[in-house]
NUPASE-157310 format. One record per atom (N, C-alpha, C, O, CB): residue in one letter; z, x, y. Coordinates in pm, whole numbers, padded with zeros to 5 digits, always signed. Each point is the difference from the previous one (the first is absolute). Glycine has a CB too. Example, Ala and Ser with C-alpha at 12.3 -4.5 7.8 and 13.67 -1.06 7.14 Angstrom:
<atoms>
a+00780+01319-00569
a+00000-00089+00119
a+00000+00090+00120
a+00066+00104-00002
a+00059-00293-00115
s-00197+00154+00222
s+00006+00082+00119
s+00073-00077+00109
s+00017+00051+00111
s-00232+00067-00174
</atoms>
This chain:
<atoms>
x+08684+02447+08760
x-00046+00040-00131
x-00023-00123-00087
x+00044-00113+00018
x+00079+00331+00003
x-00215-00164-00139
x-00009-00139-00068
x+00041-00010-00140
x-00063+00042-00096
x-00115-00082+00238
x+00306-00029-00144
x+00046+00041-00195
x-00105-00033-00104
x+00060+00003-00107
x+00190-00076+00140
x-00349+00050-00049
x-00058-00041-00072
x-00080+00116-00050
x-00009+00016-00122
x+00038-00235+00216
x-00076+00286-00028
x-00035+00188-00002
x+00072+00062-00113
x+00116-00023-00034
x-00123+00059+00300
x-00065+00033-00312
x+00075+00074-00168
x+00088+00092+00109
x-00045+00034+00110
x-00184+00000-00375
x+00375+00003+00211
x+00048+00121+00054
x+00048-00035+00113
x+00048+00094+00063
x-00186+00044-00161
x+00145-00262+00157
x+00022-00057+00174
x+00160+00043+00020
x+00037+00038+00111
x-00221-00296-00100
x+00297+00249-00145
x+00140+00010+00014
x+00028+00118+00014
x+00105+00021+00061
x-00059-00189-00169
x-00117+00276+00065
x+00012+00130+00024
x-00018+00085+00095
x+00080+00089+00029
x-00106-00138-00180
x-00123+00018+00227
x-00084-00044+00118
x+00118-00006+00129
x+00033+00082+00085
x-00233-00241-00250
x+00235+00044+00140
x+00064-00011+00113
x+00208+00026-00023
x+00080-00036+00087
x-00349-00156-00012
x+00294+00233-00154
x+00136+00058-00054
x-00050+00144+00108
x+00057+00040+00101
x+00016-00159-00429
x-00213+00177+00253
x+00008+00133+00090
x-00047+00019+00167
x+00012+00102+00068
x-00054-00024-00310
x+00003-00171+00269
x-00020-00012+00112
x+00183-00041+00106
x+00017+00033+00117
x-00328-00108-00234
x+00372+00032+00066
x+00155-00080+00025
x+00088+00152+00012
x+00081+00032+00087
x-00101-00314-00268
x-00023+00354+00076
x+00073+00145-00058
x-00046+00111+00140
x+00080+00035+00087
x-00124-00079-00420
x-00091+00081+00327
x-00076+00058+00082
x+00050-00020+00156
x+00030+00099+00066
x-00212-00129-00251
x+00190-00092+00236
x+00062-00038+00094
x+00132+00077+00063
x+00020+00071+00099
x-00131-00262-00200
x+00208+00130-00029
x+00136+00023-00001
x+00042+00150-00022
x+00114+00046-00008
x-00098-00282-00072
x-00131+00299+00072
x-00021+00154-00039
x+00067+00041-00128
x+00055+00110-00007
x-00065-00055+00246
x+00009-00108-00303
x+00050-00022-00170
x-00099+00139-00041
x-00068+00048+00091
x+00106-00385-00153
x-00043+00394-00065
x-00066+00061-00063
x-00009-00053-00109
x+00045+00072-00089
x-00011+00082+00197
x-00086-00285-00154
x+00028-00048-00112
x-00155+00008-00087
x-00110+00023+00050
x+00335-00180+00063
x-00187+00125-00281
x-00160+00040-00046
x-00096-00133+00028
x-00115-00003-00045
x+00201+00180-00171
x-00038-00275+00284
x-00137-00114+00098
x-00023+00064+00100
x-00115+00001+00043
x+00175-00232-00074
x+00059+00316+00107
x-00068+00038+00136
x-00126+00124-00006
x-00110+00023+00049
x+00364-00092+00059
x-00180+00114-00181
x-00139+00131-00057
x-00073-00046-00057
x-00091+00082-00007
x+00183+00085-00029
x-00124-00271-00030
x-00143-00032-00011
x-00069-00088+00089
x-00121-00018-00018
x+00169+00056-00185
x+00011-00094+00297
x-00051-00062+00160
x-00051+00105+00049
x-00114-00005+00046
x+00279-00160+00020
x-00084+00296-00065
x-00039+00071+00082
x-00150+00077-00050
x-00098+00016+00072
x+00364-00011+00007
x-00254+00033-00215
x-00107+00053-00089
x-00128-00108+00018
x-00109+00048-00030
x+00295+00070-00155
x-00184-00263+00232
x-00128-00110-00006
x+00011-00008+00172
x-00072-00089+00046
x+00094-00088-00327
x+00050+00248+00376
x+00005-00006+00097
x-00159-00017+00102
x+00025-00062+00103
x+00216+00178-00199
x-00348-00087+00090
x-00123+00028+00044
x-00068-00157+00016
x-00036-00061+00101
x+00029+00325-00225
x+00005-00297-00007
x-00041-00134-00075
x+00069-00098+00104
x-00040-00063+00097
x+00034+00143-00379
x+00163-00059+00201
x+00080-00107+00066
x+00021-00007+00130
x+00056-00097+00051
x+00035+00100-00225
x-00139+00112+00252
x+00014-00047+00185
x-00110-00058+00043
x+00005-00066+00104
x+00122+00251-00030
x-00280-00167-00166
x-00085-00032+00026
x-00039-00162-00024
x-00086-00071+00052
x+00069+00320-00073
x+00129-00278-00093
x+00031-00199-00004
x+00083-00045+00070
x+00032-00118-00018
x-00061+00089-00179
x+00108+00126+00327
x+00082-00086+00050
x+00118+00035+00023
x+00070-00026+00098
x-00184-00098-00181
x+00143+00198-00033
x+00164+00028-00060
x+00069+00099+00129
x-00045+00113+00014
x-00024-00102-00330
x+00166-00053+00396
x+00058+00118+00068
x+00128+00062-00023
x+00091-00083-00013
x-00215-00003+00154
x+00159+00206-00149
x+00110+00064-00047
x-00016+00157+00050
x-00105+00050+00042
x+00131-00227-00251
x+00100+00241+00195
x-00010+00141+00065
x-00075+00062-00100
x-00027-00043-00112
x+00243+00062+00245
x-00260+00130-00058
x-00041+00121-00058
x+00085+00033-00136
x+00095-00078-00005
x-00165+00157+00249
x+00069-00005-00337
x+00041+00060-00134
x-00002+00133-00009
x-00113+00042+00026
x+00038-00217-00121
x+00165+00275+00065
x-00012+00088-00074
x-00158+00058-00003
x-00096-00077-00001
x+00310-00030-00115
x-00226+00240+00115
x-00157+00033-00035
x-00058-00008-00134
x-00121+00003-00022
x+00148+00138+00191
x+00072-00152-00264
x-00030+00031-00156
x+00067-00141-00066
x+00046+00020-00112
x-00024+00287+00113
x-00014-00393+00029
x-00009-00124-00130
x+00033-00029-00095
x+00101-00050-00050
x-00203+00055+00097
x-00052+00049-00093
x-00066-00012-00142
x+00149+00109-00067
x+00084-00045-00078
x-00444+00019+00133
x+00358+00198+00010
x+00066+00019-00088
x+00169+00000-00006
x+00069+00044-00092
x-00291+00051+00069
x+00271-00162+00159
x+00137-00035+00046
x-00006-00143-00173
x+00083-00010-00090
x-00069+00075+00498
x-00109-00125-00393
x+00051-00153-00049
x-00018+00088-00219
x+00062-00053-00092
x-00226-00241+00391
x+00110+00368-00313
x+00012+00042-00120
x+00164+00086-00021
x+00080-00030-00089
x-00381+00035+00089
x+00318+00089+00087
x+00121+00000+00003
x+00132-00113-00003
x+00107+00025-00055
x-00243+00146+00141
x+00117-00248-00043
x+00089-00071+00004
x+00000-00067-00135
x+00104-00018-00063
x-00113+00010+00309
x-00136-00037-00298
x-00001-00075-00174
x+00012+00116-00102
x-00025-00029-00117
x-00155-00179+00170
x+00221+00361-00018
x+00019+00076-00107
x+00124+00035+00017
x+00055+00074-00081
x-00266-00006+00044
x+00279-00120+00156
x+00141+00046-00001
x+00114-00157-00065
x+00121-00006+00024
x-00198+00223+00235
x+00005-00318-00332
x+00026-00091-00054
x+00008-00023-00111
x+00094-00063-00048
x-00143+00033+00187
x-00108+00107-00245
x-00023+00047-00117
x-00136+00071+00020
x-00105-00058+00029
x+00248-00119-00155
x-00128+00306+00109
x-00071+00093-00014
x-00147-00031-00041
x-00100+00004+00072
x+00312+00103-00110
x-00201-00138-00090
x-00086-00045-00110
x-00087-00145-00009
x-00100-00033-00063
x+00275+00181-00035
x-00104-00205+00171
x-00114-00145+00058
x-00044+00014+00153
x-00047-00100+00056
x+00183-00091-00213
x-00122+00300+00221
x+00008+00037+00138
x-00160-00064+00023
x-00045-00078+00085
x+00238+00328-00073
x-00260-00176-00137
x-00155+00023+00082
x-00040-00105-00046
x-00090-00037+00075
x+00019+00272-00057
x+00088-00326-00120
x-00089-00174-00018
x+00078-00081+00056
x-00047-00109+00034
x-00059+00114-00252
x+00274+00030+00249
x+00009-00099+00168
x-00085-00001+00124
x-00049-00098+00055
x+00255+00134-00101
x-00215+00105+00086
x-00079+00045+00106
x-00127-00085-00002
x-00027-00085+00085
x+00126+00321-00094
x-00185-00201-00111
x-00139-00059-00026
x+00013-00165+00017
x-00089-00057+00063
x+00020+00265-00242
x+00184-00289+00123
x+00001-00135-00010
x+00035-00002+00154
x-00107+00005+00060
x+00175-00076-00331
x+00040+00067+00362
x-00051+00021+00128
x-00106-00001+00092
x-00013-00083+00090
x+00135+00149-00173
x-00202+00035+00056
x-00085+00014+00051
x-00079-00089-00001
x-00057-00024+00106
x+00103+00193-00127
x-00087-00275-00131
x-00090-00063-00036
x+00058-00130+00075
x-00078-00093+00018
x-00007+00231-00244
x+00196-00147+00263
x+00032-00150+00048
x-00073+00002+00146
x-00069-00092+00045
x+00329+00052-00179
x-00224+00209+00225
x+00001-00045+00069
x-00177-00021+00043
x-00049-00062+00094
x+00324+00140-00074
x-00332-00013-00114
x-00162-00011+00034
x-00036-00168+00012
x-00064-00047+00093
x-00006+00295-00249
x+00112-00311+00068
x-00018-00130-00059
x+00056-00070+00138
x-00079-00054+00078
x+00111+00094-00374
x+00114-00036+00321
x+00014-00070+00169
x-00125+00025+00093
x-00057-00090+00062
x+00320+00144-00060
x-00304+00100-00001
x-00077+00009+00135
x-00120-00094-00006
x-00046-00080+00082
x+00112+00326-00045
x-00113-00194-00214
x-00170-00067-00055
x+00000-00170+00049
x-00092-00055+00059
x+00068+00229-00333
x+00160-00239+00229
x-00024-00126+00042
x+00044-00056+00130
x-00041-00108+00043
x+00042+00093-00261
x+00111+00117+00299
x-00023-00030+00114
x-00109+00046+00110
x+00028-00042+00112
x+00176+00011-00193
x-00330+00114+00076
x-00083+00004+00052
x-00100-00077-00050
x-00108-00011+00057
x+00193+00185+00010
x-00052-00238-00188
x-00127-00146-00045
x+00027-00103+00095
x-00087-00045+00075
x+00081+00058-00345
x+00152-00060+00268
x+00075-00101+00073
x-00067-00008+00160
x-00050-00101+00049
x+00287+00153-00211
x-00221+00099+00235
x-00084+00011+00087
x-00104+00002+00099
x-00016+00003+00122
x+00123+00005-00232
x-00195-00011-00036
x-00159+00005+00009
x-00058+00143+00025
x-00084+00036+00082
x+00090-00273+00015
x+00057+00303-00182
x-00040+00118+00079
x-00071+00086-00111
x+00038+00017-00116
x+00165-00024+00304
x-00323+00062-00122
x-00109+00032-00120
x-00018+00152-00056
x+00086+00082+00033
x-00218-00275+00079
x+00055+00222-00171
x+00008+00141+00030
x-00087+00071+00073
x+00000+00121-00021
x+00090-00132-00150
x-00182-00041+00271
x-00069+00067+00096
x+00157-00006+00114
x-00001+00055+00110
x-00328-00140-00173
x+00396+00043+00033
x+00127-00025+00141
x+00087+00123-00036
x+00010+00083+00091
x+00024-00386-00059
x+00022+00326-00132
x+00047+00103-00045
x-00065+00135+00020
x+00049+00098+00055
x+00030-00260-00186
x-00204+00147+00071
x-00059+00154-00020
x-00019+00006+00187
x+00010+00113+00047
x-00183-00101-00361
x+00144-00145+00431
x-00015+00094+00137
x+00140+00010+00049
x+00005+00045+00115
x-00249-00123-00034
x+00353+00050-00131
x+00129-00002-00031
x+00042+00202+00019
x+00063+00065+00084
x-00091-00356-00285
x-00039+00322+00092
x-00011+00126-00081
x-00017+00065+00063
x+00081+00083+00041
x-00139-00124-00193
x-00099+00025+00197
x-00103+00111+00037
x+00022+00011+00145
x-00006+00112+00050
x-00179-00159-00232
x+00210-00058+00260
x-00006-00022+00166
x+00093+00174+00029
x-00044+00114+00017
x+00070-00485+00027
x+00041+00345-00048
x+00112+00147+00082
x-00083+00153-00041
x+00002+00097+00075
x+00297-00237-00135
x-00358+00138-00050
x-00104+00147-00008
x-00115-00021+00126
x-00003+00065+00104
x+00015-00030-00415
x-00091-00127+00279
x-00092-00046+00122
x+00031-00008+00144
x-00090-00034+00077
x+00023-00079-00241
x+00212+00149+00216
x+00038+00005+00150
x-00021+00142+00027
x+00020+00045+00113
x+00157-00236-00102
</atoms>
């Protein structure tokens, strides 16, 4: 991994968690950017089917009331890791979208 990546300590906290089969709120959001992140590289087990709403539970069972602009700030980090680790990459968006589209087309 590369610390220099917005979000890289979190990134890889949940990837360490995920591993160790932790349920922690980095590992649920590894697991929630899971698609992205296997597709840069990142390896770690399978997750839970629900995530998104396992990892809101967990920030409303902390404080209710900041649950959902934790959730959102989350989320936004982890877009920002993927955005600049698929720049880091080289990876474009014709790579992504046949990324996407390839598995309907089989």
């Amino acid at each position: 991994m590369n610390a220099s990546l917005p979000g890289e300590n979190l990134i890889e906290v949940g990837v360490r968690d995920l591993r160790s089969g932790y349920e922690t709120m980095a590992a649920l959001l590894v697991a929630i950017g899971s698609p992205r992140l296997r597709r840069l590289g990142l390896t770690f087990p399978e997750k839970d089917q629900n995530p998104e709403h396992h990892l809101y539970e967990l920030l409303a069972r902390d404080d209710q009331d900041s649950a959902h602009s934790r959730y959102n700030a989350l989320i936004r980090r982890l877009v920002s890791y993927e955005r600049a680790a698929e720049c880091m990459a080289g990876m474009t968006l014709r790579d992504k979208l046949e990324d996407f589209v390839l598995p309907y087309l089989l």
